[in-house]
py3Dmol code that shows the C-alpha trace and the ligand (Angstrom):
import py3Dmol

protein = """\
ATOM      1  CA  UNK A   1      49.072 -10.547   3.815  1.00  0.00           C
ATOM      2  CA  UNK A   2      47.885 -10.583   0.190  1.00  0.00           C
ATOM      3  CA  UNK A   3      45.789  -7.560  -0.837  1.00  0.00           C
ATOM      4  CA  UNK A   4      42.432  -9.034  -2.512  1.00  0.00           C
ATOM      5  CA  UNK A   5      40.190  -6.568  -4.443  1.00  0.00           C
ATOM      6  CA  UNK A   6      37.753  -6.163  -0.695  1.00  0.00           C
ATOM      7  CA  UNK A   7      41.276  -4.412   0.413  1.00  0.00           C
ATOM      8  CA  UNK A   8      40.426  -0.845  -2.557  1.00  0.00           C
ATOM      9  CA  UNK A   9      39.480   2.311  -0.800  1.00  0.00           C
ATOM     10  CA  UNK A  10      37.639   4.892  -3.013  1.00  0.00           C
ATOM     11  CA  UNK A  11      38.579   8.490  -1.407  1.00  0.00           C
ATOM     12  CA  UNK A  12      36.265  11.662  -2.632  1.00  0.00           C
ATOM     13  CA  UNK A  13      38.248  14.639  -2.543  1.00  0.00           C
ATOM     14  CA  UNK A  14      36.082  17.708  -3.669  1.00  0.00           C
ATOM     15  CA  UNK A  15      38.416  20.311  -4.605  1.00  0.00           C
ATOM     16  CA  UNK A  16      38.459  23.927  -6.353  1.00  0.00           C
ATOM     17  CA  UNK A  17      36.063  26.392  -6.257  1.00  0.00           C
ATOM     18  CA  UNK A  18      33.543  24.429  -8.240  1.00  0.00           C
ATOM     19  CA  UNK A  19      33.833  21.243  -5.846  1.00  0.00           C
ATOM     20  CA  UNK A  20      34.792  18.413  -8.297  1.00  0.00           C
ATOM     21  CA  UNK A  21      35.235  15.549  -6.502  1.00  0.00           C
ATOM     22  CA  UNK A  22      39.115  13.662  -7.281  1.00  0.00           C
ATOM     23  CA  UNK A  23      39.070  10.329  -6.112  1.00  0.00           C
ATOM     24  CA  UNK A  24      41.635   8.177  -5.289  1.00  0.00           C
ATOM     25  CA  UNK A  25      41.045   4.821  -5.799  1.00  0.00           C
ATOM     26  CA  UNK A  26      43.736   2.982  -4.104  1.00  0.00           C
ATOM     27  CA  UNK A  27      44.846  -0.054  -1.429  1.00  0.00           C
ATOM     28  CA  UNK A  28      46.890   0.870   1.240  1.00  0.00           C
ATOM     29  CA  UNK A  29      50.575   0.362   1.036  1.00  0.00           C
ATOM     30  CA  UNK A  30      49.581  -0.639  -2.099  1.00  0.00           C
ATOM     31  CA  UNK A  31      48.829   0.811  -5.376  1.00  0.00           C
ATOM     32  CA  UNK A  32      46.345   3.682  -6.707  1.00  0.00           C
ATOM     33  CA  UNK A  33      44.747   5.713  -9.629  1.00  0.00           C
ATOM     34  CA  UNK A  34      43.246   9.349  -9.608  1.00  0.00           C
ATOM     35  CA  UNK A  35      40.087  10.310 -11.536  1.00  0.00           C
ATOM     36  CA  UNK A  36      40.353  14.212 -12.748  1.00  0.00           C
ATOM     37  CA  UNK A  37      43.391  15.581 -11.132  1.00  0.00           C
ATOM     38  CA  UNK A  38      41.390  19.454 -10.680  1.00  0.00           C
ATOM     39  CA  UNK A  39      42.955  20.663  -7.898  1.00  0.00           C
ATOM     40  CA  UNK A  40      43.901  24.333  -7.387  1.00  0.00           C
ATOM     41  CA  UNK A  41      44.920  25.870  -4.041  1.00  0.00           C
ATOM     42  CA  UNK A  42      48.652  25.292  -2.978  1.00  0.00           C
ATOM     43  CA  UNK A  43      46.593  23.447  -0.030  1.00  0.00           C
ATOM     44  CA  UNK A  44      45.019  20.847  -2.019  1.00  0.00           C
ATOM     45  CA  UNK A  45      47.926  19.721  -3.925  1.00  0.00           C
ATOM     46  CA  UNK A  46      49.465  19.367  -0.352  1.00  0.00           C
ATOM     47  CA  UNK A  47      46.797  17.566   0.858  1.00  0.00           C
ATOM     48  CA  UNK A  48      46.555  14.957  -1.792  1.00  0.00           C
ATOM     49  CA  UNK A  49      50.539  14.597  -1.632  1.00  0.00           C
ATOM     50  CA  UNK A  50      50.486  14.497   2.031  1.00  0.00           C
ATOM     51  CA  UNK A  51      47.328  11.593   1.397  1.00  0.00           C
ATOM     52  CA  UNK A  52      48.894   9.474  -0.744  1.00  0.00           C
ATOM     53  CA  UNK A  53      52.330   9.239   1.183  1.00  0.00           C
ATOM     54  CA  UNK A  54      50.526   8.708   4.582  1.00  0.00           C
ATOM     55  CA  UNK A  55      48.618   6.133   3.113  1.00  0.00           C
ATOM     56  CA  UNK A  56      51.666   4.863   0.869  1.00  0.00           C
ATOM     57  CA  UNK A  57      50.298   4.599  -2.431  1.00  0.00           C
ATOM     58  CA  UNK A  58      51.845   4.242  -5.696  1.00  0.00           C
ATOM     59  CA  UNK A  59      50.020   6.276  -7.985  1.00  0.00           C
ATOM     60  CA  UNK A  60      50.026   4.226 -11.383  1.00  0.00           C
ATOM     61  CA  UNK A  61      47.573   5.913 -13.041  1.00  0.00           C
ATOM     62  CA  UNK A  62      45.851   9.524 -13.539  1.00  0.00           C
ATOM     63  CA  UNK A  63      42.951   9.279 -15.420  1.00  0.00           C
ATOM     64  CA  UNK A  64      40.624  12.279 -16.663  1.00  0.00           C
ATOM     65  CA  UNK A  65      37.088  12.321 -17.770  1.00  0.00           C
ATOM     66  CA  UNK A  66      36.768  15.344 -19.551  1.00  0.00           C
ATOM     67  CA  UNK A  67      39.067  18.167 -21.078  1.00  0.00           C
ATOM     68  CA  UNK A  68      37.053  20.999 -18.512  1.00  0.00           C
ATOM     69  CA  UNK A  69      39.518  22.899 -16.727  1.00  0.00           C
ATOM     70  CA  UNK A  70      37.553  22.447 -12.973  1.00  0.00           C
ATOM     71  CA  UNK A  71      38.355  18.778 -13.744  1.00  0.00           C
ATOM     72  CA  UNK A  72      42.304  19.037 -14.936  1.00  0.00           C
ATOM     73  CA  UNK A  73      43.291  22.208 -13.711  1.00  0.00           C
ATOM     74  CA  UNK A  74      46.119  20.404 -11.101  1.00  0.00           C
ATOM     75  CA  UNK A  75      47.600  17.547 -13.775  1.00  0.00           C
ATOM     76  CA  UNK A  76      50.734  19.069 -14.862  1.00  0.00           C
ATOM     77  CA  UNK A  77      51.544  19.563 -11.261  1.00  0.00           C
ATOM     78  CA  UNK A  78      50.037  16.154 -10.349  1.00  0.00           C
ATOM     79  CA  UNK A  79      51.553  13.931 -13.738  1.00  0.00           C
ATOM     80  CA  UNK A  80      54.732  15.893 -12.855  1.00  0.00           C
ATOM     81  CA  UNK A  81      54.476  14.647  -8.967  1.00  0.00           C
ATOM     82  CA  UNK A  82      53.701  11.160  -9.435  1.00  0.00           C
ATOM     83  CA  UNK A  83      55.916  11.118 -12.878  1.00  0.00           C
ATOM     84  CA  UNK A  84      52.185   9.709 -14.770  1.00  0.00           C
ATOM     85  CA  UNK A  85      50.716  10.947 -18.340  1.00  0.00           C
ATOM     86  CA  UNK A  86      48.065  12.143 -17.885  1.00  0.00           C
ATOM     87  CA  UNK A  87      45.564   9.869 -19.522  1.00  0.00           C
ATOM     88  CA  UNK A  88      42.905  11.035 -21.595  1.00  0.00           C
ATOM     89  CA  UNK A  89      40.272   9.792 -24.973  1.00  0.00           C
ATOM     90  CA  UNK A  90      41.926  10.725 -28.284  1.00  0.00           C
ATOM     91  CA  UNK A  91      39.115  13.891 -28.774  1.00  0.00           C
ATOM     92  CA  UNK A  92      39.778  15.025 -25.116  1.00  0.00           C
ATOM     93  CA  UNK A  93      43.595  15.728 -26.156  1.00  0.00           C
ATOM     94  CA  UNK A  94      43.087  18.459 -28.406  1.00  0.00           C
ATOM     95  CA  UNK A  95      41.087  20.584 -25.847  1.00  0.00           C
ATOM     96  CA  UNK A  96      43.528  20.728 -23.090  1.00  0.00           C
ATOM     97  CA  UNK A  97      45.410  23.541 -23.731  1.00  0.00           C
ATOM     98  CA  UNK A  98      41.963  25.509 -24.381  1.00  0.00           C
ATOM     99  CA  UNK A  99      40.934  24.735 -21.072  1.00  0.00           C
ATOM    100  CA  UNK A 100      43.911  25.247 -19.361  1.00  0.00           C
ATOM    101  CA  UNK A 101      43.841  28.258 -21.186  1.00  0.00           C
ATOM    102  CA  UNK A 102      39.930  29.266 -19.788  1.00  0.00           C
ATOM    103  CA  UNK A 103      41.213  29.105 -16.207  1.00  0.00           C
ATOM    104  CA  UNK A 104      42.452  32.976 -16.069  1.00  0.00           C
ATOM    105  CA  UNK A 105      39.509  34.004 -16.946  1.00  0.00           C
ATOM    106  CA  UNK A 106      37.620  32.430 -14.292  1.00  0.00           C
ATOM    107  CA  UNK A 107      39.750  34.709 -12.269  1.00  0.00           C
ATOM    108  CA  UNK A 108      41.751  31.687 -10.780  1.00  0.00           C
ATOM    109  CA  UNK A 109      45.327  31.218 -10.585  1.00  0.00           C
ATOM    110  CA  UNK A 110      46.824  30.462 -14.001  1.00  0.00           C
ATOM    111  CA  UNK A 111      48.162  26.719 -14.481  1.00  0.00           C
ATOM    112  CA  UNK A 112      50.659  24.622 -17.088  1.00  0.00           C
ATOM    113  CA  UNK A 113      49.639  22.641 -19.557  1.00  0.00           C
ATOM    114  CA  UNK A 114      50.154  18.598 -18.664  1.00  0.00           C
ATOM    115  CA  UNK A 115      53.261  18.162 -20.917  1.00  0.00           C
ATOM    116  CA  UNK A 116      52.991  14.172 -21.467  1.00  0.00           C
ATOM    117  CA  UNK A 117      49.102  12.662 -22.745  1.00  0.00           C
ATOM    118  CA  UNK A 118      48.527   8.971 -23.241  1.00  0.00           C
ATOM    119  CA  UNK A 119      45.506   8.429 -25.638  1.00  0.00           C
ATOM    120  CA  UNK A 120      42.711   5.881 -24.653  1.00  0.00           C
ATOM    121  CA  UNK A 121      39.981   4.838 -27.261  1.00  0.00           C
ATOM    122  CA  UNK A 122      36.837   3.767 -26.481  1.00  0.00           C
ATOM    123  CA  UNK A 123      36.496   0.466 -24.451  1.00  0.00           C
ATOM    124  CA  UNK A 124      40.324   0.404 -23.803  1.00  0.00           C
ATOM    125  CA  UNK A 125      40.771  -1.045 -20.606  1.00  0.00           C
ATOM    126  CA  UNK A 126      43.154   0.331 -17.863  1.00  0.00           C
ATOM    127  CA  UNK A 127      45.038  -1.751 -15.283  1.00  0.00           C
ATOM    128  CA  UNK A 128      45.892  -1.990 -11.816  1.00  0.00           C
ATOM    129  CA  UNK A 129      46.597  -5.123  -9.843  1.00  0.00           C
ATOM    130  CA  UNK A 130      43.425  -6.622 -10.084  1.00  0.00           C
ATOM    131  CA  UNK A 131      41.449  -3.818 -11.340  1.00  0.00           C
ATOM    132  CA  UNK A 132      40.589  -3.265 -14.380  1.00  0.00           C
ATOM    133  CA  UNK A 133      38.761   0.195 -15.542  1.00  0.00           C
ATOM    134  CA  UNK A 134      37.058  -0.023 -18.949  1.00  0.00           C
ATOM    135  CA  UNK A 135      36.991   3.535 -21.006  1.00  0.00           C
ATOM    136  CA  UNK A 136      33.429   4.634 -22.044  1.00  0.00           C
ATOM    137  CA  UNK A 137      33.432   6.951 -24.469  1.00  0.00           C
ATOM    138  CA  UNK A 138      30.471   9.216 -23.936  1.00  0.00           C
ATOM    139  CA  UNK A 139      29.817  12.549 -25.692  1.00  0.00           C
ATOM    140  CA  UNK A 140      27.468  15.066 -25.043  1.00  0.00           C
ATOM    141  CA  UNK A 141      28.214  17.101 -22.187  1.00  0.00           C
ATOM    142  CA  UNK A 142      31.534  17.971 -24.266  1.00  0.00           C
ATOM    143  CA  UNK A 143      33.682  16.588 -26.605  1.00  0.00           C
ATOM    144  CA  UNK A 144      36.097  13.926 -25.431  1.00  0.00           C
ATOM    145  CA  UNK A 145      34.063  12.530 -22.576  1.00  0.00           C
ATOM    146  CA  UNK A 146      34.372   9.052 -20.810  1.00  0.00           C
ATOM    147  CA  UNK A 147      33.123   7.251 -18.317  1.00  0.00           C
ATOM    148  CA  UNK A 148      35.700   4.614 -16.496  1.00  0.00           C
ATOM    149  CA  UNK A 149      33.334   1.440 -16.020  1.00  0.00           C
ATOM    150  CA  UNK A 150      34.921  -0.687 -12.753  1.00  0.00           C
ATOM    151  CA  UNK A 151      32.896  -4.077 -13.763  1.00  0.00           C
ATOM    152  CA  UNK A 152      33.900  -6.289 -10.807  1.00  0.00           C
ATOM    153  CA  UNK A 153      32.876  -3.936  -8.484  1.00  0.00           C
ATOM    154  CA  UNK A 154      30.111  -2.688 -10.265  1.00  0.00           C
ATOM    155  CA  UNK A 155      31.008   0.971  -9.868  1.00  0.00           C
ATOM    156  CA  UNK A 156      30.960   3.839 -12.547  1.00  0.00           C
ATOM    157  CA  UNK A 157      33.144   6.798 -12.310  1.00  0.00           C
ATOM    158  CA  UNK A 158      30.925   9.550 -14.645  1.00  0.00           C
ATOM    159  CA  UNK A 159      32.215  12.567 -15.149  1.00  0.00           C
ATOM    160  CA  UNK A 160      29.891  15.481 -15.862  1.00  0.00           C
ATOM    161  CA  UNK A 161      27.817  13.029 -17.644  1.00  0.00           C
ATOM    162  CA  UNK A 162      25.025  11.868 -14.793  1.00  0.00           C
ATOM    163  CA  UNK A 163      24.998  13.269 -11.570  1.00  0.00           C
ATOM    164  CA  UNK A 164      22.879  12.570  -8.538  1.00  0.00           C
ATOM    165  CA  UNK A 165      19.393  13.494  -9.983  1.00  0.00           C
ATOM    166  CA  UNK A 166      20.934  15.564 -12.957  1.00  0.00           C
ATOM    167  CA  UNK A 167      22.845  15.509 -15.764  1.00  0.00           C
ATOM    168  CA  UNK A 168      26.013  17.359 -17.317  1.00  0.00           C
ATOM    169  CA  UNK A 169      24.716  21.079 -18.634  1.00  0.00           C
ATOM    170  CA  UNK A 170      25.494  21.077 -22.788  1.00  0.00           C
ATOM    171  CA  UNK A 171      24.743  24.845 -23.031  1.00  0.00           C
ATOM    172  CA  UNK A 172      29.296  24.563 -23.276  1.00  0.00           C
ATOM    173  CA  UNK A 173      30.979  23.972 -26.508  1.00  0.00           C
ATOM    174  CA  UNK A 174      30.841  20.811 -27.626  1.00  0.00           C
ATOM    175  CA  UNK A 175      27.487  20.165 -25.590  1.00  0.00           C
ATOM    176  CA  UNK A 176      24.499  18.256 -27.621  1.00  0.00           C
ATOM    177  CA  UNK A 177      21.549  17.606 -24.984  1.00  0.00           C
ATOM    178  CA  UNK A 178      20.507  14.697 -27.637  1.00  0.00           C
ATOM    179  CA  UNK A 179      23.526  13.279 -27.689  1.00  0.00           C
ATOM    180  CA  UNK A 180      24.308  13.214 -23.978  1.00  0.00           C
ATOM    181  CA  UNK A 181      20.886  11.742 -23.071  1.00  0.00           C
ATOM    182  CA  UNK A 182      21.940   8.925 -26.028  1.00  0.00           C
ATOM    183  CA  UNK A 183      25.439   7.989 -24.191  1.00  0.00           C
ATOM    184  CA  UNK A 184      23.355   7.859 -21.391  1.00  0.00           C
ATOM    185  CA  UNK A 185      20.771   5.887 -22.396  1.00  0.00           C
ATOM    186  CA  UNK A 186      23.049   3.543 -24.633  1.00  0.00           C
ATOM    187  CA  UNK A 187      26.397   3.254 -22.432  1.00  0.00           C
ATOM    188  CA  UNK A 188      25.351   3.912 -18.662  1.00  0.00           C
ATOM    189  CA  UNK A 189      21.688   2.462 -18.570  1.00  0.00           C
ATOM    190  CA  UNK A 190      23.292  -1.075 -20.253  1.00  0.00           C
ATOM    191  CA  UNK A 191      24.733  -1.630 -17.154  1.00  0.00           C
ATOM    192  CA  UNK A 192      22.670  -3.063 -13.972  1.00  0.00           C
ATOM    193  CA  UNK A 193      20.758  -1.030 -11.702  1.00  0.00           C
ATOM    194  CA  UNK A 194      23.115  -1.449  -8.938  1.00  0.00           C
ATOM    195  CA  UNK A 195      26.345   0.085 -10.190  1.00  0.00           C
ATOM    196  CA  UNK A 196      27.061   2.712  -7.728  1.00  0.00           C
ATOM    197  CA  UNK A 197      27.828   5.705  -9.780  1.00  0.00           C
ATOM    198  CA  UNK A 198      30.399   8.358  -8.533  1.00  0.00           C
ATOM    199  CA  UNK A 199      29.973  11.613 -10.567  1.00  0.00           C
ATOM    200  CA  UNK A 200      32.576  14.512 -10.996  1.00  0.00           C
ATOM    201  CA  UNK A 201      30.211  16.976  -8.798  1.00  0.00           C
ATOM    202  CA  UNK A 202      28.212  15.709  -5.699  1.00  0.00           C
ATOM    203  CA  UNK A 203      27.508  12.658  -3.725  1.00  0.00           C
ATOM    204  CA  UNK A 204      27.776   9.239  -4.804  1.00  0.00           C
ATOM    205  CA  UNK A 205      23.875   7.436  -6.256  1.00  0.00           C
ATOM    206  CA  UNK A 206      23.275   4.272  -8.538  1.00  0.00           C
ATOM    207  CA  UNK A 207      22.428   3.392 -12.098  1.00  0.00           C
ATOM    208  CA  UNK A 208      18.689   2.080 -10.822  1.00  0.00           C
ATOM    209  CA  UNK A 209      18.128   5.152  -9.035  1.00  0.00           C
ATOM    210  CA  UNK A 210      18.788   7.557 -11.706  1.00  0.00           C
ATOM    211  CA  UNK A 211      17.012   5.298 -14.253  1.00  0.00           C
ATOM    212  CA  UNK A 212      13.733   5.478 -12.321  1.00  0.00           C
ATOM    213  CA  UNK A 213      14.304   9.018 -11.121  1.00  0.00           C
ATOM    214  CA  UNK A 214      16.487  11.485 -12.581  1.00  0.00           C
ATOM    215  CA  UNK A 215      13.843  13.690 -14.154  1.00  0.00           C
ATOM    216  CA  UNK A 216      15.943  15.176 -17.075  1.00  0.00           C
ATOM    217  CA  UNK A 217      16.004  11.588 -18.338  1.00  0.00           C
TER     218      UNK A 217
END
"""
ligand_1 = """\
1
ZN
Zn 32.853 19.565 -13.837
"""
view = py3Dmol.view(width=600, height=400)
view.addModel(protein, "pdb")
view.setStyle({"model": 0}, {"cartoon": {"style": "trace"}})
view.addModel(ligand_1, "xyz")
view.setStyle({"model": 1}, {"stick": {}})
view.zoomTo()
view.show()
């Protein structure tokens, strides 16, 4: 049977001690792509392993939204797993290692830096079958930030940059409250009100509901 794009699965993993949500997005038997590879525990690398073989995917792509460590904490062990870059915007790269670096001092278990980056600029588009995942770059809750924009299935993969009735905290460095609410405004709220938006902390809401409700906006 032919896979058609009704056949992708989107699977929320929250992992860490902060609860970022990984997803998988992914057909069965088929192929698959993980947003923010931040997990931490021996058990939740084993988990997502054990996941993806059980549901035989063939991870082609790991994609990050931001250079904070809660979201990239797992990718050299995950890029090294699935034998992926770890894919990232070109002002995201730099940061890496610092955050990497922060993780100690958190009092969690130190990591390794993810050895091999591939660069994405703004509106480059990543592939998958029939998917295609447009890059968004949008600043403000750090530096480096994207959105991944899924057009055909109007779906929006966030980030720390708009959450379920909130918005990414910018007291970090890099953070500009002005600057977020403007990527916001000016590269979320283009698209239509019923995007489903799937944000790096928390459950899933929409582009309508968070234009008419979110009360930091
Ligand atoms: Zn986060």
């Amino acid at each position: 049977m032919e896979n058609t794009q009704k056949d992708w699965i989107i699977k929320c993993i929250p992992v860490n001690p902060i609860q970022m949500n990984l997803y998988v997005l992914y057909q069965k038997n088929g192929k698959g792509l993980i947003v923010d590879p931040g997990c931490c525990e021996k058990s939740e690398f084993e988990n997502l392993f054990s996941f993806t073989e059980k549901e035989g995917i063939e991870i082609e792509h790991i994609l990050l939204t931001h250079p904070h460590f809660d979201h990239l904490m797992g990718a050299a062990r995950i890029c090294q797993y699935y034998e992926r870059p770890l894919e990232l915007h070109e002002k995201a790269a730099p940061l890496v290692e610092g955050a990497i670096r922060s993780i100690e001092t958190f009092g969690l278990p130190s990591m390794e830096c993810p050895k091999d980056l591939k660069i994405l600029q703004d509106k480059e588009c990543i592939r998958m079958g029939d998917v295609t995942l447009e890059t968004r770059y949008t600043p403000g809750h750090c530096e480096g930030s994207v959105c991944y924009v899924w057009d055909e299935r109007s779906m929006v993969f966030t980030g720390d940059v708009l959450f379920h009735g909130s918005i990414g905290r910018t007291d970090l460095p890099g953070g500009d409250l002005d600057l977020l609410r403007k990527s916001i405004f000016e590269r979320l709220f283009v698209l239509d009100d019923g995007f489903t938006v799937r944000p790096g902390h928390g459950g899933r809401t929409s582009i309508g509901y968070e234009r008419y409700n979110n009360p930091f906006l």
